[in-house]
N, C-alpha and C positions, 0 to 999 in steps of 0.2 A: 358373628356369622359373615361371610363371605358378601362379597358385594357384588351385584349384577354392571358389567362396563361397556359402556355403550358401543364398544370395538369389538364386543364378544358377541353381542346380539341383536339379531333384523328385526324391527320396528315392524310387525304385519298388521299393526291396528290403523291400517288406513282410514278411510272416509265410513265414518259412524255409521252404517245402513241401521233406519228402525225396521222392526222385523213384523212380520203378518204370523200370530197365533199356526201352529200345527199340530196334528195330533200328534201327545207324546210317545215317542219312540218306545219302542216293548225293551223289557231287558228285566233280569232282575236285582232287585235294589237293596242294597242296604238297609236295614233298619233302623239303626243307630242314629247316622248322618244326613244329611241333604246331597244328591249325586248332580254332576252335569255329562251330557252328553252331545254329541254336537252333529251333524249330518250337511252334506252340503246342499245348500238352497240355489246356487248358480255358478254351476264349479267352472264354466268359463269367464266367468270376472270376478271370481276369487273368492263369493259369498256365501258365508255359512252360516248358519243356521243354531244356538247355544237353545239347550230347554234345561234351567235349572229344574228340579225337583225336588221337594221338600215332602217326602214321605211322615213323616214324624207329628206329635200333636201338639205340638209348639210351633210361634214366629221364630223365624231364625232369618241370622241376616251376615253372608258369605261374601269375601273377593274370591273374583275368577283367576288363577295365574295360569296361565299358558305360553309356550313359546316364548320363555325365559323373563318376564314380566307382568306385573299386573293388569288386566285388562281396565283403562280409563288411563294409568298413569303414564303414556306415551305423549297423548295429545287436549289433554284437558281443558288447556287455556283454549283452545282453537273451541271446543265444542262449548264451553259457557260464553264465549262471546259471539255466537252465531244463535240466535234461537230456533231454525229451523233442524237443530241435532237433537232441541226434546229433553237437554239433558240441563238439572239443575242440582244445585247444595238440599244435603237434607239441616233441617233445621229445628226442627220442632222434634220434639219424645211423647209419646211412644212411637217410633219409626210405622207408617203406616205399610203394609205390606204394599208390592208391585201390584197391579192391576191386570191383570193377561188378558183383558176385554176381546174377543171374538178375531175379527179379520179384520182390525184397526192396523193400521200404517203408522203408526205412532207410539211404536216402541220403545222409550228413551231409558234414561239411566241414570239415576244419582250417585253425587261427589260426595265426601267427605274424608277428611284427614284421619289417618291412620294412626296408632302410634308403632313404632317400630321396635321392638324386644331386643331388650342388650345390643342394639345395632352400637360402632364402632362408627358410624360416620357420624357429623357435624348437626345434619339432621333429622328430629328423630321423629319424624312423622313424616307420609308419604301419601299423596291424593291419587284415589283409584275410584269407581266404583262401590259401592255398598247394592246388591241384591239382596232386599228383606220378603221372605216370601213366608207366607199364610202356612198354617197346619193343612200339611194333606194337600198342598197347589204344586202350581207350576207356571215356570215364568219362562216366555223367550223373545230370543231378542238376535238382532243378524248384526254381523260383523264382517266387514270386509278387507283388504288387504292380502287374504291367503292366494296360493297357488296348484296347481296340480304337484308342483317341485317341493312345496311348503306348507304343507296342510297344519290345523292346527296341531300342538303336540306336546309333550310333558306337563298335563295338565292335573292341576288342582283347586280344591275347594280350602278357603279359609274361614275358621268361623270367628267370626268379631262379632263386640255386647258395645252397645251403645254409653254413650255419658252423657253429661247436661249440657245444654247448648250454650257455648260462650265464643266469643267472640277469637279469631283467629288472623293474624296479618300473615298473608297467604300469598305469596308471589310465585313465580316460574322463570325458567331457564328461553331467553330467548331464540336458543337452537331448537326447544320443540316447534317453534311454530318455523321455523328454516324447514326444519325435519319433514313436518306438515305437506308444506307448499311444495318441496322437491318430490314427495310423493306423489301427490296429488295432483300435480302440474294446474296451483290455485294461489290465488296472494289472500288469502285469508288470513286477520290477527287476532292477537291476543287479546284478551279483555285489559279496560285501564281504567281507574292508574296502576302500576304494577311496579308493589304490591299492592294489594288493598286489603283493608278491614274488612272479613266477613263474619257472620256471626252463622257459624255449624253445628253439627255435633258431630266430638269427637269420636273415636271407635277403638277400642283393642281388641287384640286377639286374644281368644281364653278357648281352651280345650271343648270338643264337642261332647255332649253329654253322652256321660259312660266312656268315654276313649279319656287315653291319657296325652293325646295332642291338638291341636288346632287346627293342623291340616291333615286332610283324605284325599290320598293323592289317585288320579281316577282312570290315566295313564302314563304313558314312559318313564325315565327315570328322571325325579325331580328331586332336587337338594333344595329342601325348603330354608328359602332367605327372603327376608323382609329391605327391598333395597331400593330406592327410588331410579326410575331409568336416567332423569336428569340433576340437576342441583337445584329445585329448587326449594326457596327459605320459607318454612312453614313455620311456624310459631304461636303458642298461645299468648293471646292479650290484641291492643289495640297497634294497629302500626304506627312508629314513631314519622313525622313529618321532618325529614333532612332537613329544613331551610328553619325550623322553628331551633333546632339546636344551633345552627350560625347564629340565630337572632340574640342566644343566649350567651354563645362565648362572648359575641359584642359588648353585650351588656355587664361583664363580667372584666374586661378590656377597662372598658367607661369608668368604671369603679377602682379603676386600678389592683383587679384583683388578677394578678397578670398567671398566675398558675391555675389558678381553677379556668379562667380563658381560655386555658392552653389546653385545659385535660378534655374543656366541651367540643373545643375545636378538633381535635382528635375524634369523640364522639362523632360529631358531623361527617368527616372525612369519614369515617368505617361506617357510617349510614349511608353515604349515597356510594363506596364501592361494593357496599353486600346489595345494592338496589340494581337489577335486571335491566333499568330503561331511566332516565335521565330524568 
């Protein structure tokens, strides 16, 4: 599938707003699927207003795409290393549903790694958001970045099934948080060391029950691609420590074992240029 290029699309998931509960929106619903629907909450600084809905008598658990990306995969590092955005890794199975508690201001959002289908790029997982919401709920949550010129728009629903939680070396692309702070006009960073070993769970996408796809697309014209906004290196397992492989070509040097020295050293050098930050 085709890959989303950061020259083709505007970043509108600015500054995380957590959202205050509102009644949901009338319309009529799908049966099958979970819908989102969105209405603006302060359309002069650009904030609006998402109410997932999970009509159905199952947990189900969706990414938001809108506006040529996943919602959470722009700015993630910024919002796990900040705690006041709400937002953390899910970790534990059975995924507990959202909470929509009343007219709390503490709307957040959970990460987890994606796997991406037949994708063609390098990396096949991509951190976005996970919304697991209750049979028969409904979950909302405010979002800002939009415009009167840019409102949200080619929007859809993806359904992803949970796996067991293991451990993940999970890094990011130093431009989101550039990307971040030229929006924002903020020097907020990234979480460290980066990468780091988390331990998640992972998520694929699998068709919604009774449809023969994984996404329901809820408006404009969307060409469903599974594509990370930036490069960064997700991977299952523990993350490798660059300086522990120098210690080993060493040791291999010492020994006069002068090839196998050679192939760790190599090792080394391709661990700290695929590493984000020094």
């Amino acid at each position: 599938m085709s890959e989303v290029k950061k020259s083709e699309v505007k970043i509108v998931g600015g500054r995380l707003y957590t959202g205050v509960a509102k009644p949901k929106p009338s319309g009529v619903y799908p049966p099958k699927t979970p819908v989102v629907t969105w209405n603006w909450y302060n359309e002069d600084e650009g904030v609006v207003q998402w109410v997932f809905d999970n009509p159905t008598s199952k947990t189900v658990s969706v990414l938001l795409f809108r506006n040529g990306y996943f919602f959470g995969n722009a700015f993630w590092p910024v919002y796990v290393a900040n705690p006041g955005f709400n937002v953390s890794w899910i970790t534990l199975t059975p995924v507990q549903p959202l909470d929509n508690s009343g007219d709390l201001e503490k709307h957040g959002a959970r990460l987890a790694p994606v796997k991406i289908p037949g994708s063609s790029t390098t990396n096949k997982y991509l951190i976005a958001f996970i919304f697991t919401l209750a049979p028969e709920s409904f979950y909302s949550i405010l979002e800002g970045g939009f415009s009167k010129e840019m409102p949200p728009s080619d929007i859809a629903l993806v359904n992803v099934v949970p796996g067991d939680p293991q451990d993940f070396c999970i890094g990011y692309d130093l431009e989101q948080v550039e990307a971040w702070d030229l929006q924002t006009k903020t020097l907020m960073q990234g979480y460290t060391p980066n990468p780091m070993t988390i331990e998640t769970v992972p998520f694929t996408p699998a068709n919604f029950e009774g449809t023969d796809s994984p996404w329901h697309i809820a408006s404009g014209n969307v060409y469903p691609s599974f594509a990370s906004l930036f490069n960064d290196p997700v991977a299952p397992g523990k993350c490798i420590n660059c300086r522990d492989l120098i210690e080993e070509a060493v040791g291999y040097f010492d020994r006069g074992q002068i090839k196998e020295g050679f192939e760790m050293l190599a090792k080394a050098i391709d661990c700290y240029t695929k590493r984000a930050s020094p």
